[in-house]
Backbone as CSV, one residue per row, in Angstrom:
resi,resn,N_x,N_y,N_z,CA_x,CA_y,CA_z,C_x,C_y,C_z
1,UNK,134.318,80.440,120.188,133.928,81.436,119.191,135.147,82.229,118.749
2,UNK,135.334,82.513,117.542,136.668,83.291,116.936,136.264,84.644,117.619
3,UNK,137.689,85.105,117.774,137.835,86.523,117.908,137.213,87.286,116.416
4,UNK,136.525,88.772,117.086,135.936,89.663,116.005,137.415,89.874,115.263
5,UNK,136.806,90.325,113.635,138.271,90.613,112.909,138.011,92.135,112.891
6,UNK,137.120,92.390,113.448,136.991,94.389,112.378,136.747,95.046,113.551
7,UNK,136.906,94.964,114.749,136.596,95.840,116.105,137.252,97.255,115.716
8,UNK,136.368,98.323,115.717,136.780,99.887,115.488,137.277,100.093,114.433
9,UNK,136.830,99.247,113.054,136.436,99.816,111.890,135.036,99.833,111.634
10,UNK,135.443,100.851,109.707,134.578,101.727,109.757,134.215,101.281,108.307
11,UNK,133.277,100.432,107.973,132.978,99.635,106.288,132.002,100.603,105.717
12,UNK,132.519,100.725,104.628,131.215,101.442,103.329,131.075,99.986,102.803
13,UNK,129.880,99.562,102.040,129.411,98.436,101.627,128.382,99.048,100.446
14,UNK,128.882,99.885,99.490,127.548,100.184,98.261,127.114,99.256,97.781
15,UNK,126.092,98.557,97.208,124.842,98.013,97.225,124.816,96.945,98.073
16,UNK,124.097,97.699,99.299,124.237,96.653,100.293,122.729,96.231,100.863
17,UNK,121.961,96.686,100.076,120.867,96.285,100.471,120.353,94.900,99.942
18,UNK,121.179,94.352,99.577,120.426,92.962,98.922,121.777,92.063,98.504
19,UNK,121.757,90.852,98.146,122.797,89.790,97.528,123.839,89.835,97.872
20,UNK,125.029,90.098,97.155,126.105,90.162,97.993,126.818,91.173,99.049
21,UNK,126.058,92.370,98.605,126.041,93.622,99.458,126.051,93.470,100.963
22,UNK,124.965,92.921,100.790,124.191,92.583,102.594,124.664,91.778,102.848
23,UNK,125.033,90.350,102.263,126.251,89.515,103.084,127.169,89.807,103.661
24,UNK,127.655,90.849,102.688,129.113,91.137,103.627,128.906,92.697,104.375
25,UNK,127.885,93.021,104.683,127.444,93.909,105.655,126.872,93.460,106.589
26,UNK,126.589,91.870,107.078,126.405,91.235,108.243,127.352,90.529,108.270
27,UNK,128.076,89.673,107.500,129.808,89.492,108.096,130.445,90.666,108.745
28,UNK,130.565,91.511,108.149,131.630,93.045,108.760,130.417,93.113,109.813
29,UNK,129.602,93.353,110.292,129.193,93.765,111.745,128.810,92.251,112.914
30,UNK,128.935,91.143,112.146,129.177,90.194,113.067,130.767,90.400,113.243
31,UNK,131.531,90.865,112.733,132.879,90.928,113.439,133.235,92.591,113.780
32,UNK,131.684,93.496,114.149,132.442,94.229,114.989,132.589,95.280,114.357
33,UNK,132.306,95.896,113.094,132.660,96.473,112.371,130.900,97.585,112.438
34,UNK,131.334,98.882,112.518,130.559,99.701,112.163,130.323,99.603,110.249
35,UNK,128.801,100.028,110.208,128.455,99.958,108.774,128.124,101.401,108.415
36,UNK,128.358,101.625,106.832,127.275,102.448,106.386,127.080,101.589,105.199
37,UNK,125.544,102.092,105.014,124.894,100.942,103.182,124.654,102.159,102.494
38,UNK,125.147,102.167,101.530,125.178,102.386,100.299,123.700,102.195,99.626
39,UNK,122.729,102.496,98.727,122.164,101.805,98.045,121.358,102.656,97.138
40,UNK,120.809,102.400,96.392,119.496,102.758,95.696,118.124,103.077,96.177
41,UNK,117.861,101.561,96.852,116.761,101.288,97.174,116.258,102.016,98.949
42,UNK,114.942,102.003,98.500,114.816,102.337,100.486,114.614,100.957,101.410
43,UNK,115.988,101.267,102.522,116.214,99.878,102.781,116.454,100.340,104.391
44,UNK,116.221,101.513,104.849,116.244,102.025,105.855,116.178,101.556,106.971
45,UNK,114.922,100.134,107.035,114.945,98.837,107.637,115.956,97.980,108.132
46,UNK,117.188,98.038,107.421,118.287,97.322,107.458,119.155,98.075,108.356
47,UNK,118.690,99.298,108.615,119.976,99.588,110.121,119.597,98.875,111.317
48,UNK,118.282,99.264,111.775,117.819,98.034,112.597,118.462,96.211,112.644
49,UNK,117.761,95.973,111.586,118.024,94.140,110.688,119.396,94.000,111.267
50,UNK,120.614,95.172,110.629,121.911,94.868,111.241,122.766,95.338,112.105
51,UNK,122.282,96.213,112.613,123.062,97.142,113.741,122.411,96.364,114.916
52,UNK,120.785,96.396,114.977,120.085,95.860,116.305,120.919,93.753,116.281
53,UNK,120.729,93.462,115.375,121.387,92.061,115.441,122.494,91.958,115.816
54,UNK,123.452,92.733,115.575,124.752,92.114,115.817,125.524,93.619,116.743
55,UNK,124.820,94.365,117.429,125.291,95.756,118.244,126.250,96.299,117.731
56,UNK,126.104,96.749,116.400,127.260,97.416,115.346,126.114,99.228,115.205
57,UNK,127.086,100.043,114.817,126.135,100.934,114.546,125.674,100.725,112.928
58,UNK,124.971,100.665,112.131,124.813,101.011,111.107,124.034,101.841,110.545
59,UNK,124.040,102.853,109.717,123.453,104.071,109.013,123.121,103.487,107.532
60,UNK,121.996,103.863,106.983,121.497,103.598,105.723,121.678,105.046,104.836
61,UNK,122.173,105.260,103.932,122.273,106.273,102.690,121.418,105.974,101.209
62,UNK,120.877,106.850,100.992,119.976,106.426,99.748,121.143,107.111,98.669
63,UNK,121.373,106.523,98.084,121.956,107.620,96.730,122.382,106.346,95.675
64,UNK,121.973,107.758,94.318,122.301,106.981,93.458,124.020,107.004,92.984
65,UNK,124.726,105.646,92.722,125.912,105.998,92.697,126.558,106.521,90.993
66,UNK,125.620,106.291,90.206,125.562,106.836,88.481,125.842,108.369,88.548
67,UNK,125.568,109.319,89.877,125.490,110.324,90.065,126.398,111.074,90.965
68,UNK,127.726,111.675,90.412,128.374,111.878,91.681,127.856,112.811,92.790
69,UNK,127.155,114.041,92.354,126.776,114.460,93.393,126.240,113.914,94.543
70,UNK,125.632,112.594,94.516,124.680,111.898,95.262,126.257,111.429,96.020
71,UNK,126.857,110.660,95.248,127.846,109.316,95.884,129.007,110.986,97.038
72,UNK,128.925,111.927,95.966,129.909,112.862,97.264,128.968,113.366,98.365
73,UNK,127.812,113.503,97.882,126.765,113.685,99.372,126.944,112.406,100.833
74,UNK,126.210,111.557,99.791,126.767,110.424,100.973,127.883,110.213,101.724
75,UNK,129.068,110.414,100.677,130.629,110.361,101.273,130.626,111.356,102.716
76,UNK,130.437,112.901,102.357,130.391,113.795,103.373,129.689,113.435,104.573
77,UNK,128.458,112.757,104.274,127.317,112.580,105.671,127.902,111.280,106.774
78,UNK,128.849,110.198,105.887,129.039,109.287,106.593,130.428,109.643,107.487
79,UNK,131.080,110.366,106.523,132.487,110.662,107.147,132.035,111.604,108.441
80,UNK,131.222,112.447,108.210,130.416,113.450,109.398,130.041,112.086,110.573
81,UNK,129.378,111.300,109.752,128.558,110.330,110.945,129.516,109.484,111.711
82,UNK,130.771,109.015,111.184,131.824,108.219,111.372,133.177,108.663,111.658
83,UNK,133.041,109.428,111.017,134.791,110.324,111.455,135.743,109.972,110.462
84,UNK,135.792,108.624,110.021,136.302,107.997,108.634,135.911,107.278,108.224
85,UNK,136.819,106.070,107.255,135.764,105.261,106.053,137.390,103.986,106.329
86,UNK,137.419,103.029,106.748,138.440,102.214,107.025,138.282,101.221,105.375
87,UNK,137.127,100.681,105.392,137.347,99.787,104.198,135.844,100.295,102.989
88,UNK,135.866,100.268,102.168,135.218,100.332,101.040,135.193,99.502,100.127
89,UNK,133.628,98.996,100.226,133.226,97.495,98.987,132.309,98.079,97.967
90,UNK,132.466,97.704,97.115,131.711,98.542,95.723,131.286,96.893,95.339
91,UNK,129.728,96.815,95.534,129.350,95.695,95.464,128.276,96.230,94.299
92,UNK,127.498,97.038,94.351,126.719,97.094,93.931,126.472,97.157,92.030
93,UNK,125.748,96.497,91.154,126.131,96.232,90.007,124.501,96.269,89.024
94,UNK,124.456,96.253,88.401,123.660,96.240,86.951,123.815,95.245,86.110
95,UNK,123.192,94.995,85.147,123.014,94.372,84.157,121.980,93.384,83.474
96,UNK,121.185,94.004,82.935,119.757,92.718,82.835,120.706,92.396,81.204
97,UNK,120.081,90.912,81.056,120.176,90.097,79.974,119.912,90.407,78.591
98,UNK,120.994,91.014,77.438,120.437,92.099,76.401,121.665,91.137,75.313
99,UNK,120.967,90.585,74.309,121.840,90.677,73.206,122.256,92.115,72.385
100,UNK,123.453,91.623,72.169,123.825,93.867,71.621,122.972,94.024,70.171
101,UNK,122.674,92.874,69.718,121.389,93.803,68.193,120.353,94.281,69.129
102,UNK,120.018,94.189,70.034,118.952,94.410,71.152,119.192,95.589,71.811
103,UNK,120.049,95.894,72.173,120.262,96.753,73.146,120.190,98.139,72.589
104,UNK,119.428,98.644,73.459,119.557,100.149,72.817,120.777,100.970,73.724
105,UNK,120.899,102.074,73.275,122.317,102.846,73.849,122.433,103.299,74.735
106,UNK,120.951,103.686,75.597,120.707,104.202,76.644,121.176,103.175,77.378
107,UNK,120.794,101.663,77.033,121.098,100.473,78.212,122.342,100.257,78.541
108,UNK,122.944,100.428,77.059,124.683,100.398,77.688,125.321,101.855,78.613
109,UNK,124.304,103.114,78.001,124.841,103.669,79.145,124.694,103.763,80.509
110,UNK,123.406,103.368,80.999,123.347,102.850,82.059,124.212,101.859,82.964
111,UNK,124.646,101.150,82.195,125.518,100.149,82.697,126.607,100.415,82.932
112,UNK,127.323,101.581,81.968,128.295,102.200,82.193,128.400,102.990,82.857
113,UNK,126.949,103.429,83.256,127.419,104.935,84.756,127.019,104.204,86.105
114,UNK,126.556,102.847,86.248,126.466,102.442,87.418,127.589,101.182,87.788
115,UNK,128.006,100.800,86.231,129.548,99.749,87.079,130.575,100.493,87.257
116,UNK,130.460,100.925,86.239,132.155,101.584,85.987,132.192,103.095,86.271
117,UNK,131.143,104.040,86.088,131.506,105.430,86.695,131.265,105.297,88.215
118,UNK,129.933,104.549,88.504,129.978,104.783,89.863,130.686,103.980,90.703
119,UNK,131.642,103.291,90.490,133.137,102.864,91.149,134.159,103.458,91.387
120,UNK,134.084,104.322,89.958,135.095,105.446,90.055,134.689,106.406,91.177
121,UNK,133.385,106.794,90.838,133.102,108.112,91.837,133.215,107.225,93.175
122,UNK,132.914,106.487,93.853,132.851,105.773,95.318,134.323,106.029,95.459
123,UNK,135.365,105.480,94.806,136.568,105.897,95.067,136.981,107.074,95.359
124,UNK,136.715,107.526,94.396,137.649,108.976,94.772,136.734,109.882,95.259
125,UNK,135.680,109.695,95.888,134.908,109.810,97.024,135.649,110.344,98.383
126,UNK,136.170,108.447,98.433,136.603,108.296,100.069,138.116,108.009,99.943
127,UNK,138.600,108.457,98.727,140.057,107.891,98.900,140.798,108.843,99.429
128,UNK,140.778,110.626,99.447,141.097,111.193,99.869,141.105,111.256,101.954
129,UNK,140.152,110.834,101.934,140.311,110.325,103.255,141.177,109.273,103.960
130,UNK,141.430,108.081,103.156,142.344,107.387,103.243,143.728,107.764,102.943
131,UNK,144.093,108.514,102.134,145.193,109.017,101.688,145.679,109.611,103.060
132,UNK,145.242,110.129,103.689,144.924,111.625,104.999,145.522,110.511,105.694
133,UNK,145.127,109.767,106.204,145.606,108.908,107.394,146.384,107.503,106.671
134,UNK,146.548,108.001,105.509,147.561,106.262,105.172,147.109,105.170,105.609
135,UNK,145.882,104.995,105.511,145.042,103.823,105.735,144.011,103.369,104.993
136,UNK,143.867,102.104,104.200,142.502,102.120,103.430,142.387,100.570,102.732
137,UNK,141.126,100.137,102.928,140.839,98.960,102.541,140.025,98.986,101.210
138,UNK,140.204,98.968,100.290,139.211,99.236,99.070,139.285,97.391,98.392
139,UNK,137.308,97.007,98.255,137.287,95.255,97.447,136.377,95.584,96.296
140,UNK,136.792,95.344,95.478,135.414,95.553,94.277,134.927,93.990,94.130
141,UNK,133.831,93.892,93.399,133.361,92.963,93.359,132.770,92.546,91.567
142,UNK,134.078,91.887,91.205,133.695,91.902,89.752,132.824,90.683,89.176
143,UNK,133.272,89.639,88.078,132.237,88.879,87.800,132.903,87.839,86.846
144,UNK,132.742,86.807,87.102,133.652,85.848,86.393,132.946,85.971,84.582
145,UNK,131.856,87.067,84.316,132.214,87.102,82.798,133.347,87.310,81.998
146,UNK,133.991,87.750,82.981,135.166,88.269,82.408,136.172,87.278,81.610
147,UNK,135.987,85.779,82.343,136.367,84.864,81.580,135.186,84.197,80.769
148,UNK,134.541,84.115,80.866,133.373,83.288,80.266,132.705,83.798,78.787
149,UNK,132.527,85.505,79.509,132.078,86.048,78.249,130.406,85.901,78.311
150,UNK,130.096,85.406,78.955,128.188,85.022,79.535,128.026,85.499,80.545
151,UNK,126.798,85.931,81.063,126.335,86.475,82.442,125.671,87.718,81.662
152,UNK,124.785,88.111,81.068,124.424,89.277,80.603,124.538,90.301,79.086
153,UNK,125.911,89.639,78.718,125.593,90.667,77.299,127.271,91.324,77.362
154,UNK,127.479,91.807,76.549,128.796,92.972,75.866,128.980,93.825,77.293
155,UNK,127.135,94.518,77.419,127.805,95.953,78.573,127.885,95.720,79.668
156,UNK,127.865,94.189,80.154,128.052,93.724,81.485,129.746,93.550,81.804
157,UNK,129.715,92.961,80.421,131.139,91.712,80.527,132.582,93.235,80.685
158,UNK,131.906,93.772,79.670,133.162,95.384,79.075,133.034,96.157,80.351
159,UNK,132.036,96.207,81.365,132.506,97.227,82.928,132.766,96.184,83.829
160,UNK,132.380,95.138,83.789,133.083,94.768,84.634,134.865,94.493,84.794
161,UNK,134.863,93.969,83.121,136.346,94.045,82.728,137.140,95.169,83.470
162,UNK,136.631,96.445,83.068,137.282,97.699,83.244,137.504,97.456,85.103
163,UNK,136.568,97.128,85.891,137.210,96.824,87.142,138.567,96.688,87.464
164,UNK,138.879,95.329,86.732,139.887,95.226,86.906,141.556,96.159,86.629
165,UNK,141.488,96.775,85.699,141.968,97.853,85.270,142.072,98.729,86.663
166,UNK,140.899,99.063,87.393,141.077,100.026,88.200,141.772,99.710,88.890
167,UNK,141.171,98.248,89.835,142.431,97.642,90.561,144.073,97.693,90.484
168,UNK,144.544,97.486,89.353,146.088,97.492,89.031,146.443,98.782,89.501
169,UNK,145.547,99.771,88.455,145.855,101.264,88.795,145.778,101.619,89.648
170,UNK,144.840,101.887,90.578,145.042,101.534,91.748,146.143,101.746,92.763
171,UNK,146.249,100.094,92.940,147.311,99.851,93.723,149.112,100.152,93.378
172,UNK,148.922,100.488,92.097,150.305,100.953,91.976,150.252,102.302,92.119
173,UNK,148.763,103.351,92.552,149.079,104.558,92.786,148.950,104.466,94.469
174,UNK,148.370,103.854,95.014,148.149,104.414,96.335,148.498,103.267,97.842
175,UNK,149.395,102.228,97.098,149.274,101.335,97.582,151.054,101.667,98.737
176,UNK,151.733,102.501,98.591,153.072,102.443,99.297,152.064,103.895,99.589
177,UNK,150.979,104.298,100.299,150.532,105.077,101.241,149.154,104.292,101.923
178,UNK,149.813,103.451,101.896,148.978,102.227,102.873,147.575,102.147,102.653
179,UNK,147.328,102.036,101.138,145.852,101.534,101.081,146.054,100.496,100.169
180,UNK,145.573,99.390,100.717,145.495,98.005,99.776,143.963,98.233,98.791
181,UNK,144.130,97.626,97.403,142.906,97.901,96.671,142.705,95.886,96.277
182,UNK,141.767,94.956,95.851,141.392,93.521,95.710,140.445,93.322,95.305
183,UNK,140.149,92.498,94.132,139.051,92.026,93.791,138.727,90.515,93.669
184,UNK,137.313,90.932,94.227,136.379,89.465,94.160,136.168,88.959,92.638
185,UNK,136.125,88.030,92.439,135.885,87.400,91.195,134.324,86.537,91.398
186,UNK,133.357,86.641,91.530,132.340,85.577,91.835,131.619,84.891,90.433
187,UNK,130.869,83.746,90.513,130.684,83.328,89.336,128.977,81.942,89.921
188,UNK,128.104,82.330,89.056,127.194,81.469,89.362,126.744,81.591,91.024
189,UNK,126.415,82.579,91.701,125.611,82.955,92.673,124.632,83.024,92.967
190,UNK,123.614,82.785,94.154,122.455,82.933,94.018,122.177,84.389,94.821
191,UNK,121.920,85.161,93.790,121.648,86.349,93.781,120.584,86.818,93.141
192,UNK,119.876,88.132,93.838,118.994,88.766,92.987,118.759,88.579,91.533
193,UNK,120.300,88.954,91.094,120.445,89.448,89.579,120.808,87.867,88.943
194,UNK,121.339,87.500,89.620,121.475,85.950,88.958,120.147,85.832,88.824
195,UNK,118.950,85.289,89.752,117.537,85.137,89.461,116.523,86.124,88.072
196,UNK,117.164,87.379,87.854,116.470,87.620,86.898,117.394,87.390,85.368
197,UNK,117.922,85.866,85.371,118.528,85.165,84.271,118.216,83.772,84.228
198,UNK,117.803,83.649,85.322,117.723,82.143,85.778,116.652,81.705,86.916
199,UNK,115.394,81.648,86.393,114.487,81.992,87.681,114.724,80.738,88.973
200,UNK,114.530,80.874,89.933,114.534,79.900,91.283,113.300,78.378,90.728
201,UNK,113.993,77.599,90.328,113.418,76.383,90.144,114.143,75.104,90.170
202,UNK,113.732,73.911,90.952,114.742,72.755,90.932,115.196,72.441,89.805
203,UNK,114.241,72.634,87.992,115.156,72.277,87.238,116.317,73.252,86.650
204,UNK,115.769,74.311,86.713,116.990,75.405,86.612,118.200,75.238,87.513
205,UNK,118.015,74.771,88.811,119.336,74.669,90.049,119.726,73.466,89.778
206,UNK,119.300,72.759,89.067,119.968,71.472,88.726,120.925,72.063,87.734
207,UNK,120.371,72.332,86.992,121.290,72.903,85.908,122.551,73.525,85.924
208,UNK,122.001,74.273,86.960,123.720,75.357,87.014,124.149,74.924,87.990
209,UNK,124.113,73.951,89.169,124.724,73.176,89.799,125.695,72.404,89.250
210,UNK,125.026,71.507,87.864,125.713,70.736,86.995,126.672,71.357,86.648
211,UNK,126.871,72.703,86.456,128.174,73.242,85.756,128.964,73.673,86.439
212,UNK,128.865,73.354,87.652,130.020,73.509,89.174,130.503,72.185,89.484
213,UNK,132.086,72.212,89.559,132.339,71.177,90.103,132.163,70.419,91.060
214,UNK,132.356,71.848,92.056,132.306,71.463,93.253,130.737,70.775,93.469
215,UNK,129.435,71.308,92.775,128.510,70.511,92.611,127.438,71.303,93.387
216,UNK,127.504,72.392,93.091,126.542,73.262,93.870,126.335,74.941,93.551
217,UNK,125.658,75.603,93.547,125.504,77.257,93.198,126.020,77.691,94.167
218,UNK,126.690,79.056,94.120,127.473,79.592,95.081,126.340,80.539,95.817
219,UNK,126.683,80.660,97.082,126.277,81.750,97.782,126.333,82.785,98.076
220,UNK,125.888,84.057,98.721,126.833,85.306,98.835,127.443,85.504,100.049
221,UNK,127.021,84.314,100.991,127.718,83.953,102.314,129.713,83.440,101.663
222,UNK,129.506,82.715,100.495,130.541,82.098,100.196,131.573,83.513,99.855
223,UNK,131.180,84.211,99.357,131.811,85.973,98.994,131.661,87.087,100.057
224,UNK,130.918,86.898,100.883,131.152,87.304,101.995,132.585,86.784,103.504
225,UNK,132.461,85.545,103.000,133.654,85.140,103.633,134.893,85.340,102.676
226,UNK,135.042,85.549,102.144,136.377,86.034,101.322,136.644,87.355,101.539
227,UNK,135.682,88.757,101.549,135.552,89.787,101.720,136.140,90.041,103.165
228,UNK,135.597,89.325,104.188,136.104,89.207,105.591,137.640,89.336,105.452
229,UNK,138.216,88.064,104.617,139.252,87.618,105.115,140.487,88.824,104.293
230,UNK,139.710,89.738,103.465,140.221,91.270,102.708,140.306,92.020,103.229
231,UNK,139.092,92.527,104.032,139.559,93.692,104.796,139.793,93.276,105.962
232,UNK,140.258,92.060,106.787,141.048,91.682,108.003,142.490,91.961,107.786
233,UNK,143.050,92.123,108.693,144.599,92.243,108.690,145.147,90.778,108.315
234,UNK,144.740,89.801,108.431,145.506,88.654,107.863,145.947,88.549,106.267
235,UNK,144.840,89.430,105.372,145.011,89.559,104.351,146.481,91.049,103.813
236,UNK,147.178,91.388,105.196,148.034,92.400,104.724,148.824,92.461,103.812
237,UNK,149.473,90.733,103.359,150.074,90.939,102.152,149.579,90.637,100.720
238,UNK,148.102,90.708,101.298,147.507,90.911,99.430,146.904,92.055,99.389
239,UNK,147.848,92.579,97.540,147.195,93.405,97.388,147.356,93.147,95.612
240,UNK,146.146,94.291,95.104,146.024,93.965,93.629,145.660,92.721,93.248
241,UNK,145.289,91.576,94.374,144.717,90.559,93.587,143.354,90.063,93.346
242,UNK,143.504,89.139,92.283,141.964,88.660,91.832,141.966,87.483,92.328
243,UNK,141.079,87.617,92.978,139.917,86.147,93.697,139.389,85.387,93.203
244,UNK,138.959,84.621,92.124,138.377,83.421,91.524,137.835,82.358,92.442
245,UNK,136.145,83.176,92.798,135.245,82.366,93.374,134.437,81.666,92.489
246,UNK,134.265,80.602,92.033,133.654,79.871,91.184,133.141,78.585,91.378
247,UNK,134.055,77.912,92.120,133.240,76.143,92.563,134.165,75.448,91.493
248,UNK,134.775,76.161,91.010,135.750,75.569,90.042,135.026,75.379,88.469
249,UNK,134.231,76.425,88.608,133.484,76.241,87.065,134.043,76.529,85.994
250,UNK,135.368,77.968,86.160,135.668,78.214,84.893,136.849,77.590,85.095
251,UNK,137.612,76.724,85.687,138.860,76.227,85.294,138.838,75.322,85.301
252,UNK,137.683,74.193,85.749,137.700,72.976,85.878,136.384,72.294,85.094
253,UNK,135.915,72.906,84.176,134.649,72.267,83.707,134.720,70.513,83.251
254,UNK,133.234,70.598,83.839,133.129,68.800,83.528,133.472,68.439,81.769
């Protein structure tokens, strides 16, 4: 059995109650890693699900992250509950399926205060804490629309874009005080939000199988193991980079 990678760290995981969230909030506590979840939803269930499974502590936080007061509430209660915040994953995301003659303005702002403000606020949340001890693991988790241009619409593709942006910035502000910042790139997942685009059916999974090389839909186990290998120390000399999880869909199409 491999040695744990995260023994006496301390993971934030916002939307971790479901898809890729919760993957990599049972990777990080199968290797050892104390949790807190992030989420929306009441998922309160899941400290049990993953703390009792794998003898990690984990704490559940309800807040909405569109809202900073909520995301600095949480920040305070976990840092109280934990003492610090070692790595931070901003998983959690939006976007239902809207052509823009469709969309009304409220929808794009929504989208805009839960990708892109509430990333910002999660950051500078807990970055001051990291700053404090010159230590900090920060992974966002963006979305291969970014090349494609599909997956949802204009206000999906335009915050997630902006991700990346943060990243650069980022790491050229805080990165020679020892916090690495990295992003996931994922693409064609079977996820929640993938399912409300693409409902769960053999001829639908045929379909978007077909448009993977590798010949199959990705998992959030498959982005969960990448996430691992981010906030492990093996990953110390990456920083600022983008991940292109795909199966080889957007660079290799049939």
């Amino acid at each position: 059995m491999n040695e744990p990678k995260l023994v006496n760290k301390v993971a934030v995981i916002a939307g971790g109650a479901s898809g890729i969230g919760k993957s990599i909030a049972k990777k990080y506590a199968e290797n050892r890693a104390d949790i807190a979840l992030i989420d929306i939803k009441d998922s309160e269930d899941l400290e049990q699900e993953i703390g009792g499974e794998y003898g990690v502590c984990c704490k559940y936080c309800k807040c909405d992250i569109s809202d900073y007061s909520s995301v600095k509430d949480s920040c305070d209660r976990i840092l109280k509950e934990h003492g610090k915040v070692d790595i931070l994953v901003c998983a959690a995301g939006y976007g239902p399926k809207i052509a823009i003659q469709d969309m009304e303005i409220s929808q794009w702002q929504k989208t805009v205060d839960i990708n892109l403000n509430g990333t910002f606020y999660l950051i500078r949340s807990f970055i001051e804490d990291m700053m404090r001890r010159k230590s900090g693991n920060i992974i966002l988790i963006g979305s291969g629309t970014i090349i494609s241009g599909g997956g949802g619409g204009v206000h999906y593709a335009a915050t997630k874009t902006a991700l990346y942006g943060i990243i650069k910035g980022l790491s050229y502000e805080v990165l020679s005080q020892g916090i690495r910042a990295n992003i996931i790139t994922p693409h064609i997942i079977d996820t929640p939000l993938l399912r409300t685009r693409y409902p769960d059916s053999p001829e639908i999974n045929q379909k978007l199988s077909e448009r993977v090389p590798l010949g199959r839909i990705g998992k959030p186990e498959d982005i969960a193991n990448i996430a691992l290998f981010l906030a492990s120390d093996e990953s110390e000399y990456i920083c600022g980079a983008d991940i292109l999880a795909d199966g080889g869909a957007l660079r290799y199409k049939k």
